[in-house]
C-alpha positions in Angstrom: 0.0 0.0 0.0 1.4 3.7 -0.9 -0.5 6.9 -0.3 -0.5 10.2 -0.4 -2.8 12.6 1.4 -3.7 16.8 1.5 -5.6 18.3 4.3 -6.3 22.3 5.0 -8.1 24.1 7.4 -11.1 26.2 6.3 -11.4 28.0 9.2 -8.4 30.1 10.7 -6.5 29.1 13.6 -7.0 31.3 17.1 -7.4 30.4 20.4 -11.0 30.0 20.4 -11.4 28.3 17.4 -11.4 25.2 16.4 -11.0 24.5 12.6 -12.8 22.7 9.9 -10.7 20.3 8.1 -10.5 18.8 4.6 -9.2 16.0 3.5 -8.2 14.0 0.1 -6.3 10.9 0.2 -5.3 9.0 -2.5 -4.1 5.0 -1.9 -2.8 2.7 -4.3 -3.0 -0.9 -3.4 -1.5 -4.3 -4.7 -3.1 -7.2 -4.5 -3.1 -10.7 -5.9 -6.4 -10.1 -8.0 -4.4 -6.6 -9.0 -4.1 -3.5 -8.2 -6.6 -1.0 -6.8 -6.4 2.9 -6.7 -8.9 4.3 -3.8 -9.4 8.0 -3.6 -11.3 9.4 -0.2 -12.8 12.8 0.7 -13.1 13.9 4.3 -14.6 16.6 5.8 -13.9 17.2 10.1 -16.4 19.2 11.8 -15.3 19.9 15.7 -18.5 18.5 17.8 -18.0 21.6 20.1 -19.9 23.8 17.7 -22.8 21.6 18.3 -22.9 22.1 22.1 -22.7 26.4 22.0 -20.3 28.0 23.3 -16.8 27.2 25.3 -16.9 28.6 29.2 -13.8 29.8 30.1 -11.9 28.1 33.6 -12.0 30.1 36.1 -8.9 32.1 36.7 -6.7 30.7 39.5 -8.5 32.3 42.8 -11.1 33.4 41.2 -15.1 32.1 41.7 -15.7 28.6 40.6 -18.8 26.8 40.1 -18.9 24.4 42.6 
């Protein structure tokens, strides 16, 4: 098996950001029957942005919520 793969970010990188990632991979494979080329397409989504918004820790000696 040899691949070879290309992945950006869509969204720019900050602290309080998490990215959106794309993906393309390309795999070439050798088998007895012959050989295979697979191409894949892959789009990451962070799960955070599903849930709202981060809350920031509490600063050390500051209020928490307990």
């Amino acid at each position: 098996v040899a691949g070879v793969g290309l992945t950006y970010d869509l969204i720019e990188r900050h602290r309080g950001t998490q990215p959106w990632t794309v993906s393309v991979v390309v795999r070439r494979t050798w088998t007895d029957a012959g050989a295979r080329t697979d191409v894949s397409f892959d789009v990451t989504v962070p799960l955070a942005m599903f849930f709202g918004t981060r809350i920031p820790a509490p600063a050390d000696g500051g209020a928490s919520s307990e």
